[in-house]
PDB file of N, CA, C, O and CB in Angstrom:
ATOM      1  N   UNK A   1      89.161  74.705 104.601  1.00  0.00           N
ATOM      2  CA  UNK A   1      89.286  75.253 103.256  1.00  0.00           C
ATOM      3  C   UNK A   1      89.788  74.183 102.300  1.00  0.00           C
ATOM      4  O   UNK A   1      90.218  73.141 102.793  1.00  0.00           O
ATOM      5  CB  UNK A   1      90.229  76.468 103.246  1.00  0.00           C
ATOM      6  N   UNK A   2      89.774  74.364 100.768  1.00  0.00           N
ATOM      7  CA  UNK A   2      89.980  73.600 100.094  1.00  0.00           C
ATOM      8  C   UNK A   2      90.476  74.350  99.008  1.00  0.00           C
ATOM      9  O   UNK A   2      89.925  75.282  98.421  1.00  0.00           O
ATOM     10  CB  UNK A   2      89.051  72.824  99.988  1.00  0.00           C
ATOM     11  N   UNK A   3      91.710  73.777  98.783  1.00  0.00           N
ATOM     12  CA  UNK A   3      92.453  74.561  97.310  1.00  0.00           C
ATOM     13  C   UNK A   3      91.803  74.139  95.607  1.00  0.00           C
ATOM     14  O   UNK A   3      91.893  73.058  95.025  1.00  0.00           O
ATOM     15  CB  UNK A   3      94.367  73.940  97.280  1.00  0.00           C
ATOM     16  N   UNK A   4      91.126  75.484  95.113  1.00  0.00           N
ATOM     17  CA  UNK A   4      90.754  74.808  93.521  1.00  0.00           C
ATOM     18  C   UNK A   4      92.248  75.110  92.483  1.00  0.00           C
ATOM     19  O   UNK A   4      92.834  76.192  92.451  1.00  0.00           O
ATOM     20  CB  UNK A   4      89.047  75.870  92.654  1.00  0.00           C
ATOM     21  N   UNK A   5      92.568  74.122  91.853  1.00  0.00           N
ATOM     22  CA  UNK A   5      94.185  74.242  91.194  1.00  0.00           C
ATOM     23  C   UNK A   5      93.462  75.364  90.488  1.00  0.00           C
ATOM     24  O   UNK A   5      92.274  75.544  90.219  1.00  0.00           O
ATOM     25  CB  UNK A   5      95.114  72.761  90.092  1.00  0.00           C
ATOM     26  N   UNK A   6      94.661  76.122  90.257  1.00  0.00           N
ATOM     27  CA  UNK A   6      94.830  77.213  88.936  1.00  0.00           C
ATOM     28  C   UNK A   6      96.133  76.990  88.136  1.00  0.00           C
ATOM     29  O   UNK A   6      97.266  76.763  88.560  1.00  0.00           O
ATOM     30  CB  UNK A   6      94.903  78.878  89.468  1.00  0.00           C
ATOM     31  N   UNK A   7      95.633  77.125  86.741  1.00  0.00           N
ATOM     32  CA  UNK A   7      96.862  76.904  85.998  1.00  0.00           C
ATOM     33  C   UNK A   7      98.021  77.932  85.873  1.00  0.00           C
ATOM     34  O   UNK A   7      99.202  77.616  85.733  1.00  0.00           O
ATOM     35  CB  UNK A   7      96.473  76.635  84.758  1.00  0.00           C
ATOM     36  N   UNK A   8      97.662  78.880  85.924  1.00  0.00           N
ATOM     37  CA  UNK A   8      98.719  80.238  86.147  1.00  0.00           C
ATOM     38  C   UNK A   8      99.520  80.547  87.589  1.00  0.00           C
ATOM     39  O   UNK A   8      98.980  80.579  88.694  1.00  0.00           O
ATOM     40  CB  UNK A   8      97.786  81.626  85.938  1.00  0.00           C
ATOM     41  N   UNK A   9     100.847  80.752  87.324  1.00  0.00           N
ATOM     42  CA  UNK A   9     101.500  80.616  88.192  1.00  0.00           C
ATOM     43  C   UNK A   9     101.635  81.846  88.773  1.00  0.00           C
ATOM     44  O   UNK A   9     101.947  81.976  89.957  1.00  0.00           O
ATOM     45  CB  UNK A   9     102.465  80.025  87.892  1.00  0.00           C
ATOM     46  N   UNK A  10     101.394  82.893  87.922  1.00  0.00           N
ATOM     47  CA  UNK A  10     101.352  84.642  88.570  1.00  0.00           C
ATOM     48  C   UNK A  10     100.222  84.736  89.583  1.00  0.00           C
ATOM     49  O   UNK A  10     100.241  85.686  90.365  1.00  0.00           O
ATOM     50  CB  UNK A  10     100.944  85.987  87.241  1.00  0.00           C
ATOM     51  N   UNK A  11      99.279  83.880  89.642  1.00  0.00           N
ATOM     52  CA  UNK A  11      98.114  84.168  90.606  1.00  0.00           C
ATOM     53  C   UNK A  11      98.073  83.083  91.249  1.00  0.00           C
ATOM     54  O   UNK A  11      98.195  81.956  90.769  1.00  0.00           O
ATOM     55  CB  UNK A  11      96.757  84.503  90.062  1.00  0.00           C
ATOM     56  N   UNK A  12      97.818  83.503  92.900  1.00  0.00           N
ATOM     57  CA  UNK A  12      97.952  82.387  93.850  1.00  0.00           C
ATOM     58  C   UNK A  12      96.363  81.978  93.872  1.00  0.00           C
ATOM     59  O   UNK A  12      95.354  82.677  93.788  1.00  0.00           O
ATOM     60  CB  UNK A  12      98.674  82.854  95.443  1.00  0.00           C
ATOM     61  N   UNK A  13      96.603  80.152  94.060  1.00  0.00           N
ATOM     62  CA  UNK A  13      95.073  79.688  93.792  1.00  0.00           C
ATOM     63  C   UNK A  13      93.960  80.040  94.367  1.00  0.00           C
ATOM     64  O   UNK A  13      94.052  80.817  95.317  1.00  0.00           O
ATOM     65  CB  UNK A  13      94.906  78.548  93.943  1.00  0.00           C
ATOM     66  N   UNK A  14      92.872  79.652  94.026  1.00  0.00           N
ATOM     67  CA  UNK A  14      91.332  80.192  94.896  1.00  0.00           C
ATOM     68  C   UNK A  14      91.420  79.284  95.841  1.00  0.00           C
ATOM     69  O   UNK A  14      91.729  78.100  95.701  1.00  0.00           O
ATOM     70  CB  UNK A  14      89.652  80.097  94.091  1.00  0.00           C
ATOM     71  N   UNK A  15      91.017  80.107  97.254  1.00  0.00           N
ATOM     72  CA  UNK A  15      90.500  79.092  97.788  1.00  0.00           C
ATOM     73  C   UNK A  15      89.068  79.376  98.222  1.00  0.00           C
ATOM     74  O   UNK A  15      88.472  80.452  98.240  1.00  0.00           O
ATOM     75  CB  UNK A  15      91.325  78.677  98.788  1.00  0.00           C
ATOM     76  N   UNK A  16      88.735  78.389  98.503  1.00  0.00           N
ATOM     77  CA  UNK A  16      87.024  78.047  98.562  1.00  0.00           C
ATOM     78  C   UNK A  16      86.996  78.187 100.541  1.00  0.00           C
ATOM     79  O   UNK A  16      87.937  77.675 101.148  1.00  0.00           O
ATOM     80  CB  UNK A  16      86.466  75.805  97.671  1.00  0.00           C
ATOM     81  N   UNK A  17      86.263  78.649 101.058  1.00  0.00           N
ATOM     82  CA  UNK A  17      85.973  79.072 102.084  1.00  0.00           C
ATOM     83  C   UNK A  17      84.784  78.053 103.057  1.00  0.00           C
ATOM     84  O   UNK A  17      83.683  78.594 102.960  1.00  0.00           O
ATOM     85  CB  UNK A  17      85.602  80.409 101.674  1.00  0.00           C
ATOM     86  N   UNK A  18      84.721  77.026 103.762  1.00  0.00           N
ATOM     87  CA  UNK A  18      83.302  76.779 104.343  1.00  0.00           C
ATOM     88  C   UNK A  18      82.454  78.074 104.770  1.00  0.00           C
ATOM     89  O   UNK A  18      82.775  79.260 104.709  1.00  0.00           O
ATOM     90  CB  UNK A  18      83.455  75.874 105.635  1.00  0.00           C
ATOM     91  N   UNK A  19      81.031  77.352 105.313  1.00  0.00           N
ATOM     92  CA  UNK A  19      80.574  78.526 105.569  1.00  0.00           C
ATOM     93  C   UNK A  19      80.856  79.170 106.967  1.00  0.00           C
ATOM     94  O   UNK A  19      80.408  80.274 107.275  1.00  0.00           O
ATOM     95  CB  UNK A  19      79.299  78.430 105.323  1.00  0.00           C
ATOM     96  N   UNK A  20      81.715  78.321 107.879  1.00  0.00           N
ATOM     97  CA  UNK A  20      81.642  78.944 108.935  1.00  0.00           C
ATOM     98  C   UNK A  20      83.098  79.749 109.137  1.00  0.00           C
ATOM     99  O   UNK A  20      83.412  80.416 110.122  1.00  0.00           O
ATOM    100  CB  UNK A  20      81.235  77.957 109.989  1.00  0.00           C
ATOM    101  N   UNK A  21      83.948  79.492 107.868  1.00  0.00           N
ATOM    102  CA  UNK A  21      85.066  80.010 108.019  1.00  0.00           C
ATOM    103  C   UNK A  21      85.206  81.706 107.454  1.00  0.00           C
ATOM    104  O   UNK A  21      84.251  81.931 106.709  1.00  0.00           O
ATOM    105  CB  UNK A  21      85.946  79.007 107.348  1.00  0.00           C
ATOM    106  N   UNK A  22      85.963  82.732 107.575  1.00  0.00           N
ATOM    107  CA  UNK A  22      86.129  83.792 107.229  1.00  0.00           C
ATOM    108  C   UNK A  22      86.897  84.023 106.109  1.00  0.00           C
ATOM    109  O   UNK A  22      87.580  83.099 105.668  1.00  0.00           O
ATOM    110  CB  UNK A  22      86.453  84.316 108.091  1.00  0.00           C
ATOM    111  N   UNK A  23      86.900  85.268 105.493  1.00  0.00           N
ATOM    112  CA  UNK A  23      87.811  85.233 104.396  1.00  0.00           C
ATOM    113  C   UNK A  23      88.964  86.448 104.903  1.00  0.00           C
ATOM    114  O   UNK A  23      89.045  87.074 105.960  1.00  0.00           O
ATOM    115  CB  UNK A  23      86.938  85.564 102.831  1.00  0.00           C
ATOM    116  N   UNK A  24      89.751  86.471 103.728  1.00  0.00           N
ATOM    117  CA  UNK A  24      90.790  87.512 104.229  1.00  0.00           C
ATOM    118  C   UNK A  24      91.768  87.571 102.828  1.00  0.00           C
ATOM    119  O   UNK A  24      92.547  86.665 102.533  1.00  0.00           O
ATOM    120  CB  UNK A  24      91.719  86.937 105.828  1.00  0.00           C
ATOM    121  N   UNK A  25      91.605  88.619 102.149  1.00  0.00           N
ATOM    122  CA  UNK A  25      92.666  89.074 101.372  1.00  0.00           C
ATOM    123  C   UNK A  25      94.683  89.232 101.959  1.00  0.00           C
ATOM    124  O   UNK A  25      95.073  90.118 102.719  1.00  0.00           O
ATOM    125  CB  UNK A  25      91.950  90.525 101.050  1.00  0.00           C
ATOM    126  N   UNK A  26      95.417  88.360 101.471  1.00  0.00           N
ATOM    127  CA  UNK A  26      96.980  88.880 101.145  1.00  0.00           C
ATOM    128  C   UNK A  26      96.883  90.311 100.604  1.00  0.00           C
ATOM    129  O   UNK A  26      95.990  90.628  99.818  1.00  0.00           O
ATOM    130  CB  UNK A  26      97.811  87.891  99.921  1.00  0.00           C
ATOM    131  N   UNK A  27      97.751  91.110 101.005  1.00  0.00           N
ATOM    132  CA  UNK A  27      98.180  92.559 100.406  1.00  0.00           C
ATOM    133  C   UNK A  27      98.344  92.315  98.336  1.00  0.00           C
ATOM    134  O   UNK A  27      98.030  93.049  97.399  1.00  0.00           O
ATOM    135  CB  UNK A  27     100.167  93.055 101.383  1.00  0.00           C
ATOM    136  N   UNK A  28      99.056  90.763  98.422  1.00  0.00           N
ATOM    137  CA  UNK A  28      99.407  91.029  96.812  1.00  0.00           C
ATOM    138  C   UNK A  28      98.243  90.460  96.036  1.00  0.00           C
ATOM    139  O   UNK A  28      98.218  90.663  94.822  1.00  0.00           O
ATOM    140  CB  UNK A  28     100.890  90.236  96.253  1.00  0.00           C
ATOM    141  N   UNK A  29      96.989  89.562  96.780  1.00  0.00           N
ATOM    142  CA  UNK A  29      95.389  89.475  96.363  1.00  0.00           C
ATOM    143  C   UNK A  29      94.962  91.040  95.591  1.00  0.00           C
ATOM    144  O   UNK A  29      94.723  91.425  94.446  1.00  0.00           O
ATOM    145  CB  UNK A  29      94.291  89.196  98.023  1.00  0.00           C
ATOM    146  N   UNK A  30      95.028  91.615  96.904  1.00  0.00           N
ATOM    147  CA  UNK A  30      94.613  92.969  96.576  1.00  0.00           C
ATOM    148  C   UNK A  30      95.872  93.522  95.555  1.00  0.00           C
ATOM    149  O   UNK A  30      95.834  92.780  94.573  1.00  0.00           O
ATOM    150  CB  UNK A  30      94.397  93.926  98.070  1.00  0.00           C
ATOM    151  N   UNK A  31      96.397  94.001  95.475  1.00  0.00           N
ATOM    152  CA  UNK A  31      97.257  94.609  95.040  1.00  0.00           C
ATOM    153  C   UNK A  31      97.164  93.739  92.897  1.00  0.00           C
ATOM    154  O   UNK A  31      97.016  94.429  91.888  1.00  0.00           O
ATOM    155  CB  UNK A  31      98.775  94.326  96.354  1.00  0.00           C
ATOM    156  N   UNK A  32      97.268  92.673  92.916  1.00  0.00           N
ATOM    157  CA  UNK A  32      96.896  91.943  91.454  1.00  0.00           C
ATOM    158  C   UNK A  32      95.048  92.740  90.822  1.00  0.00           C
ATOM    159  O   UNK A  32      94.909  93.401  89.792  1.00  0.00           O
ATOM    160  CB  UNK A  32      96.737  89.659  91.924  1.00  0.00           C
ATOM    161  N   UNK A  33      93.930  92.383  91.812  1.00  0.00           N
ATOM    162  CA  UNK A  33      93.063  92.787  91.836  1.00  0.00           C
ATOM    163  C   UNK A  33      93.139  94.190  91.124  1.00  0.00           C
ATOM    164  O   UNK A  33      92.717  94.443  89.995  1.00  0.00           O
ATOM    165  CB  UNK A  33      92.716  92.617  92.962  1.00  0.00           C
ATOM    166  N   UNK A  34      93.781  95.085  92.029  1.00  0.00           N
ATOM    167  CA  UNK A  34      93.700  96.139  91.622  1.00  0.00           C
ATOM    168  C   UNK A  34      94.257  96.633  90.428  1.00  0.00           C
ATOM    169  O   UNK A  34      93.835  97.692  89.964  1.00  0.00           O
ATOM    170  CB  UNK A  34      93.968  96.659  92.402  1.00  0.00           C
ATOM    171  N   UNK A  35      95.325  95.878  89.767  1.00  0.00           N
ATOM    172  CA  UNK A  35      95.953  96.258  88.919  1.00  0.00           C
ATOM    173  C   UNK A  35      95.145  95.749  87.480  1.00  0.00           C
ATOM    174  O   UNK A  35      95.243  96.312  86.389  1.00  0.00           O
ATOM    175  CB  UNK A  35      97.316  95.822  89.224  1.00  0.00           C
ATOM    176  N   UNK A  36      94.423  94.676  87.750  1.00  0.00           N
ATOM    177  CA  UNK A  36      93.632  94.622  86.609  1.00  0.00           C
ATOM    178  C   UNK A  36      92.444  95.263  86.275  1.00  0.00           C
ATOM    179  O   UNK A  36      91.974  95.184  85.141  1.00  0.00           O
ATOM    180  CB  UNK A  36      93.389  93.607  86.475  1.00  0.00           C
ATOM    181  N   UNK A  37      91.768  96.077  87.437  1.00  0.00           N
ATOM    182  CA  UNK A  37      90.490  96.331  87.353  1.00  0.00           C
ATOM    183  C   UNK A  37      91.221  97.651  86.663  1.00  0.00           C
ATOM    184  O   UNK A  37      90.621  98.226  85.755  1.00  0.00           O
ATOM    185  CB  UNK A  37      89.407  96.312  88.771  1.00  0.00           C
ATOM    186  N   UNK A  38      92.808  98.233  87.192  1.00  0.00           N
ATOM    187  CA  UNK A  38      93.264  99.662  86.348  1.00  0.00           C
ATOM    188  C   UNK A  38      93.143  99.424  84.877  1.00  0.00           C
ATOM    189  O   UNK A  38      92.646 100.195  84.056  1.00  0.00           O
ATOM    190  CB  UNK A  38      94.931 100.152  86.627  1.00  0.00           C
ATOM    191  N   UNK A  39      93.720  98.124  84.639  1.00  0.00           N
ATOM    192  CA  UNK A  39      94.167  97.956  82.949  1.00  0.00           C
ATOM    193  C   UNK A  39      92.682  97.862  82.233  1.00  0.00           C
ATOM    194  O   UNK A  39      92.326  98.303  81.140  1.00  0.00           O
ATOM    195  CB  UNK A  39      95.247  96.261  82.547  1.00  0.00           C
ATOM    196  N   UNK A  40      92.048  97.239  83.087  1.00  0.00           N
ATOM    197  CA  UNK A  40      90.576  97.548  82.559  1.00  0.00           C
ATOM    198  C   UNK A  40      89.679  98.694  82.178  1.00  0.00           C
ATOM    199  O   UNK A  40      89.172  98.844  81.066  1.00  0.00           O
ATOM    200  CB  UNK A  40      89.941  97.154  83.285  1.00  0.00           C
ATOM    201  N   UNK A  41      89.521  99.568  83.324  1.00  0.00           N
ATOM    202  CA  UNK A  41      89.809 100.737  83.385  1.00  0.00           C
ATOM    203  C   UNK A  41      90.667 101.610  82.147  1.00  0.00           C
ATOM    204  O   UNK A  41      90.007 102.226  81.310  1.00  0.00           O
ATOM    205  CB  UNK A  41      90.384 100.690  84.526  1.00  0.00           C
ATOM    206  N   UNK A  42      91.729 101.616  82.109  1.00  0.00           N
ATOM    207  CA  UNK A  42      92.404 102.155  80.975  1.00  0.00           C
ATOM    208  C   UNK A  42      92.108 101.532  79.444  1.00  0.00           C
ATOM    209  O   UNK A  42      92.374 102.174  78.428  1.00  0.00           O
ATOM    210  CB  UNK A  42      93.841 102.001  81.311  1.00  0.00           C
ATOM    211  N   UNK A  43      91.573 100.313  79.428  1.00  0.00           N
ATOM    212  CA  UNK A  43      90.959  99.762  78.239  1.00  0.00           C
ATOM    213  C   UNK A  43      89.838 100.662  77.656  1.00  0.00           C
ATOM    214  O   UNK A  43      89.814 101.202  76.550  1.00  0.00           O
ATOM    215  CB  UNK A  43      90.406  98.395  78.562  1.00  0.00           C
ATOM    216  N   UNK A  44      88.781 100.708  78.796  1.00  0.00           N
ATOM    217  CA  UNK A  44      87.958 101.280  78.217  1.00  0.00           C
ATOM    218  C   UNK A  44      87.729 102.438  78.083  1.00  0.00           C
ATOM    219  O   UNK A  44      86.791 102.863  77.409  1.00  0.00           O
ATOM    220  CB  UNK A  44      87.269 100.966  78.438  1.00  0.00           C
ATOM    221  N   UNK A  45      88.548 103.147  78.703  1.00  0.00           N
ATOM    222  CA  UNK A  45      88.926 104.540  78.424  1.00  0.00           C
ATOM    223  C   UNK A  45      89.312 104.618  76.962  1.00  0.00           C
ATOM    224  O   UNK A  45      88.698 105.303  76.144  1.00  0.00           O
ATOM    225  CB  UNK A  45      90.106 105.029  79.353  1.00  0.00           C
ATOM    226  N   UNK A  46      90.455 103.810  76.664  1.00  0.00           N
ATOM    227  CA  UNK A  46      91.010 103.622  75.164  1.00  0.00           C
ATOM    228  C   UNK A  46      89.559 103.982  73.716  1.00  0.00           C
ATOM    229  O   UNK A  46      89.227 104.810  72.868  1.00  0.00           O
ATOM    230  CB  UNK A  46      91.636 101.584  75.138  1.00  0.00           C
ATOM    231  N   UNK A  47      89.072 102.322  74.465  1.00  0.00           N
ATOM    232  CA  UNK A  47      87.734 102.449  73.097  1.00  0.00           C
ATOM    233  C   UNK A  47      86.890 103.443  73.485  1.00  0.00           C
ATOM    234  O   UNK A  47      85.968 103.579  72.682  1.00  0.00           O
ATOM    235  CB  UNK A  47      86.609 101.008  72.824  1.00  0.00           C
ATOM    236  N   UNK A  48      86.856 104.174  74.390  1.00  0.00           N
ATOM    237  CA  UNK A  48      85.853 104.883  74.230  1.00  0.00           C
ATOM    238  C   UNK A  48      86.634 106.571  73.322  1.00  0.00           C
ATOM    239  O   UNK A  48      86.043 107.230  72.466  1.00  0.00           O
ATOM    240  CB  UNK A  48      85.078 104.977  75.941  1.00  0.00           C
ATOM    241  N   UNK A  49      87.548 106.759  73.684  1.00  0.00           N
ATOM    242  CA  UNK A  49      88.240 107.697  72.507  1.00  0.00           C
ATOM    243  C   UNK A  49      88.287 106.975  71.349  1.00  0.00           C
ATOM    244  O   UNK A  49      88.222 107.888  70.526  1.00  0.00           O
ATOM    245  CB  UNK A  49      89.736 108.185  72.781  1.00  0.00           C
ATOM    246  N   UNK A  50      88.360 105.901  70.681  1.00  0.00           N
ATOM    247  CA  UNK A  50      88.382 105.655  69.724  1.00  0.00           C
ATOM    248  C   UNK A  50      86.899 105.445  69.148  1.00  0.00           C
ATOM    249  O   UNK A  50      86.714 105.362  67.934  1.00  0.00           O
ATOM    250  CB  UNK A  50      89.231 104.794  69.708  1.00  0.00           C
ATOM    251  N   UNK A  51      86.286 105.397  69.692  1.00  0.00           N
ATOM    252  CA  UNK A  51      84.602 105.395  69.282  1.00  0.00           C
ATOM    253  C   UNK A  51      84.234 107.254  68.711  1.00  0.00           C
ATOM    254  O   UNK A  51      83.808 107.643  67.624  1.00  0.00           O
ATOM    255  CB  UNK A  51      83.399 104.860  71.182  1.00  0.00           C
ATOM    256  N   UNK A  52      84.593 108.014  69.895  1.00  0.00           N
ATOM    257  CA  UNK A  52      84.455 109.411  69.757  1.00  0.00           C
ATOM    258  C   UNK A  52      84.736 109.545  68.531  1.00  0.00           C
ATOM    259  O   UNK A  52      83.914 109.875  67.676  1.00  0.00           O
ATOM    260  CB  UNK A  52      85.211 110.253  70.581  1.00  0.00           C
ATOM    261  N   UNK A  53      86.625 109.159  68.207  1.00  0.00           N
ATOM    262  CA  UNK A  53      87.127 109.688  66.818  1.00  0.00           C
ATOM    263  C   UNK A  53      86.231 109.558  65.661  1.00  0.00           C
ATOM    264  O   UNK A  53      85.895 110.396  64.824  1.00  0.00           O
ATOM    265  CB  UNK A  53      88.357 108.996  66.417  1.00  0.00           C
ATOM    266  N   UNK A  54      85.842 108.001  65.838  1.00  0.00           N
ATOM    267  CA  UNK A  54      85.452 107.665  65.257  1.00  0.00           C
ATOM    268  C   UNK A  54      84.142 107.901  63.946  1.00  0.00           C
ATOM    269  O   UNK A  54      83.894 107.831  62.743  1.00  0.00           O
ATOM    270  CB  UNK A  54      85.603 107.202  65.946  1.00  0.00           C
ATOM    271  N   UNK A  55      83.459 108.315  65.699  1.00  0.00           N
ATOM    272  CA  UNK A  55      82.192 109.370  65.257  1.00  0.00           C
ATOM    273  C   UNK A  55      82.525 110.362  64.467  1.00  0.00           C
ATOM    274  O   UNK A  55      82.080 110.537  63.333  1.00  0.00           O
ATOM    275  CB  UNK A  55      81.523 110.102  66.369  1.00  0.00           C
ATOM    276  N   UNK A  56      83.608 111.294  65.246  1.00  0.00           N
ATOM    277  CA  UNK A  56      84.081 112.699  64.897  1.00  0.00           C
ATOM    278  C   UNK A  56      84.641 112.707  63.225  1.00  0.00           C
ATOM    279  O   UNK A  56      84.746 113.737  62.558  1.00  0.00           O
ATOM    280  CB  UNK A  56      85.414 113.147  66.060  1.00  0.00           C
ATOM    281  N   UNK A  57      84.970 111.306  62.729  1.00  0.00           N
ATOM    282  CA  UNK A  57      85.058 111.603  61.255  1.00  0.00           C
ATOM    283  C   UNK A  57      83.982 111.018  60.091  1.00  0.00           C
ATOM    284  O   UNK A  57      84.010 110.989  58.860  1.00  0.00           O
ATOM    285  CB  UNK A  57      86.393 111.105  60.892  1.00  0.00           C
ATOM    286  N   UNK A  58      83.064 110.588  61.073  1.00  0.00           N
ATOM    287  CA  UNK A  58      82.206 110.414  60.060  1.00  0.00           C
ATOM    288  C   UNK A  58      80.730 111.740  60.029  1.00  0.00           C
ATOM    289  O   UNK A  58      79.778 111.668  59.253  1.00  0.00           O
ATOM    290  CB  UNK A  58      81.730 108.741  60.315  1.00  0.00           C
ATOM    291  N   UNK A  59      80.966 113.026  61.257  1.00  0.00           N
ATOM    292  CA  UNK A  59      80.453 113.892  61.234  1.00  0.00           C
ATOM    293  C   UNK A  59      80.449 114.939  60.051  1.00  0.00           C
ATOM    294  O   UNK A  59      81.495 115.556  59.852  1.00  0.00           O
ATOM    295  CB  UNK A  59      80.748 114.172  62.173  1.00  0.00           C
ATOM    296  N   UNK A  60      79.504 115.151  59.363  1.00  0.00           N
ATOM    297  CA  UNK A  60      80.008 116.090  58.107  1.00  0.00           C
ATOM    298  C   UNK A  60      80.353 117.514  58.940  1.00  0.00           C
ATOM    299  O   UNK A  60      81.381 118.079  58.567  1.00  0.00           O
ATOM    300  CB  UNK A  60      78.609 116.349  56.713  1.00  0.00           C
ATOM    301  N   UNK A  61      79.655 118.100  59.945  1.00  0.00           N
ATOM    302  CA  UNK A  61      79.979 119.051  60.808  1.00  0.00           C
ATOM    303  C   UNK A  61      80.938 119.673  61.266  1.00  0.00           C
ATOM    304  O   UNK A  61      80.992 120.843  61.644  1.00  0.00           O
ATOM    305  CB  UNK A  61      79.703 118.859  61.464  1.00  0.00           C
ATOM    306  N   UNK A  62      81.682 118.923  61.238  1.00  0.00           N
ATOM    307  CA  UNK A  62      83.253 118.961  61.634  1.00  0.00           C
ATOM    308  C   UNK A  62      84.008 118.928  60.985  1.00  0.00           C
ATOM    309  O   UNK A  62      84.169 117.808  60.501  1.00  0.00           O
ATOM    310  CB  UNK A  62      83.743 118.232  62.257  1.00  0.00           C
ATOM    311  N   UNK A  63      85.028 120.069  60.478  1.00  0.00           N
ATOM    312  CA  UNK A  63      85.822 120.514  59.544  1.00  0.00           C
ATOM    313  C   UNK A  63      86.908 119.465  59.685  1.00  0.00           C
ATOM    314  O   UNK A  63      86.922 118.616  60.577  1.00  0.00           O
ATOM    315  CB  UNK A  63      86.220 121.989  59.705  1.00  0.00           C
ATOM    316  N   UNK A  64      87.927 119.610  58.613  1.00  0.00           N
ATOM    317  CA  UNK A  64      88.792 118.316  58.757  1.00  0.00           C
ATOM    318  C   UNK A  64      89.775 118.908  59.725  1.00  0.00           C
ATOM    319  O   UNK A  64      90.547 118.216  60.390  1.00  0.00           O
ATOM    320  CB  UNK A  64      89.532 117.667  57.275  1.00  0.00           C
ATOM    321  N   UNK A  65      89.720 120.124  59.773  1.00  0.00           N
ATOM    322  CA  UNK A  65      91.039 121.121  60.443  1.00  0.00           C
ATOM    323  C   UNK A  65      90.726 120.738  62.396  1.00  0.00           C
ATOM    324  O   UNK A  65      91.511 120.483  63.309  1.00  0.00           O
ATOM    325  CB  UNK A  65      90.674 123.519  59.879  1.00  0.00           C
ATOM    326  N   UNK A  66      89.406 120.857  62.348  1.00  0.00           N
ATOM    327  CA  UNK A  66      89.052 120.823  63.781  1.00  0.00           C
ATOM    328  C   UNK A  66      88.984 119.145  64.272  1.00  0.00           C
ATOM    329  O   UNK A  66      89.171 118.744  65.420  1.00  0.00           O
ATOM    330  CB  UNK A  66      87.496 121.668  63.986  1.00  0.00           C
ATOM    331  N   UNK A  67      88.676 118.333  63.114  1.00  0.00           N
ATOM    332  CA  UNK A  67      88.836 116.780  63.259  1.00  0.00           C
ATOM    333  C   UNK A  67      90.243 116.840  63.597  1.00  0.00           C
ATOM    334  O   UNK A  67      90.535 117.014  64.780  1.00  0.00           O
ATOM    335  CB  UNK A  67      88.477 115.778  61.879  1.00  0.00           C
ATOM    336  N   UNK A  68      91.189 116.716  62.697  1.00  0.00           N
ATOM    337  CA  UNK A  68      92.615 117.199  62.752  1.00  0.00           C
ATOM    338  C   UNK A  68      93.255 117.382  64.927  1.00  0.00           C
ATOM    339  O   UNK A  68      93.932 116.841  65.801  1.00  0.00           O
ATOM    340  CB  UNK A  68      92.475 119.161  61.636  1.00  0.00           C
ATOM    341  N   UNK A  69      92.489 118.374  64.676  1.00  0.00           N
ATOM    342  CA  UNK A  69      93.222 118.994  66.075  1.00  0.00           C
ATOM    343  C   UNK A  69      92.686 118.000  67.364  1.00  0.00           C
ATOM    344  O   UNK A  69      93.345 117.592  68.320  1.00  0.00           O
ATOM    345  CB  UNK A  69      92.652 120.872  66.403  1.00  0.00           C
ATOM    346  N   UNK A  70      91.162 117.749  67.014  1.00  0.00           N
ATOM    347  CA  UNK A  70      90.275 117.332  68.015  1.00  0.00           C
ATOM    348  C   UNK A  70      91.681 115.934  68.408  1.00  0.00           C
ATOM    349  O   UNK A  70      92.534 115.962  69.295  1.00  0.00           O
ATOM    350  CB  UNK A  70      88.292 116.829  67.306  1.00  0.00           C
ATOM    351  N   UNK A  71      91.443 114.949  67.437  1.00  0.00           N
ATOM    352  CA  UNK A  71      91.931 113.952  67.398  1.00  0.00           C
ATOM    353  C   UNK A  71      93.499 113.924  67.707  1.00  0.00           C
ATOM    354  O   UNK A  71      93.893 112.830  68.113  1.00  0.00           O
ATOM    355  CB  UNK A  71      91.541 113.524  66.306  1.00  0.00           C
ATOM    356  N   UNK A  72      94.320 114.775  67.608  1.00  0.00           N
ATOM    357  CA  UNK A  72      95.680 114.427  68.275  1.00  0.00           C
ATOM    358  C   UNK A  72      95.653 114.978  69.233  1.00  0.00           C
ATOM    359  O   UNK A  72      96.496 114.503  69.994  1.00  0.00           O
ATOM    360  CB  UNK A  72      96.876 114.700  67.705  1.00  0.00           C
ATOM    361  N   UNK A  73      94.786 116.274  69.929  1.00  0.00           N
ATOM    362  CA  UNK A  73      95.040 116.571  71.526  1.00  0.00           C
ATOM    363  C   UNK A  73      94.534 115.700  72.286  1.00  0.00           C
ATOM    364  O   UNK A  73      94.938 115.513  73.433  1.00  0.00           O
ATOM    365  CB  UNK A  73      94.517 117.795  72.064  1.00  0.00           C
ATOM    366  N   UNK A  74      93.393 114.925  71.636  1.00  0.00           N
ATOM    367  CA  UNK A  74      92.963 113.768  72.649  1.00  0.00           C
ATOM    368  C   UNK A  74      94.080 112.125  72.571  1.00  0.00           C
ATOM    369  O   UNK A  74      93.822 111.029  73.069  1.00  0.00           O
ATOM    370  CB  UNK A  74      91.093 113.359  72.101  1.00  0.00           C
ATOM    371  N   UNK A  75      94.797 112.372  72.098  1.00  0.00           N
ATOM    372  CA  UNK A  75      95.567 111.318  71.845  1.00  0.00           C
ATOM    373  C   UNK A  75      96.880 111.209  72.888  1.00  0.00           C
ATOM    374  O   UNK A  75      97.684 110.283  72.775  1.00  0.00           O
ATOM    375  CB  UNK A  75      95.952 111.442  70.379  1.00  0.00           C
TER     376      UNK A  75
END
């Protein structure tokens, strides 16, 4: 194996694998992994309510009372 530097010190470096060698995740590999694919996850959850609202006030359809409500229970 061969270490590629990384400049960040919160994440342990890549390493590069030959081909005859195996790979294998650390618990805190996984565990970082996972926590970004959540924040990601929760990102786009974010814009995608804010797209909805978004819509929802430029709908003439939609009373301001029901815009109103729509928009802070989803909040």
């Amino acid at each position: 194996t061969s270490e590629v530097p990384n400049e960040s010190s919160l994440v342990p470096p890549i390493v590069v694998l030959k081909e005859h060698e195996t790979s294998y995740y650390r618990r805190s590999d996984v565990e970082i992994k996972n926590r970004i694919c959540g924040e990601i996850r929760y990102a786009a959850k974010q814009a995608q309510l804010a797209f909805k609202i978004a819509d929802m006030a430029f709908d003439e359809t939609i009373s301001t009372r029901n815009f109103l409500i729509e928009a802070t229970s989803s909040i």
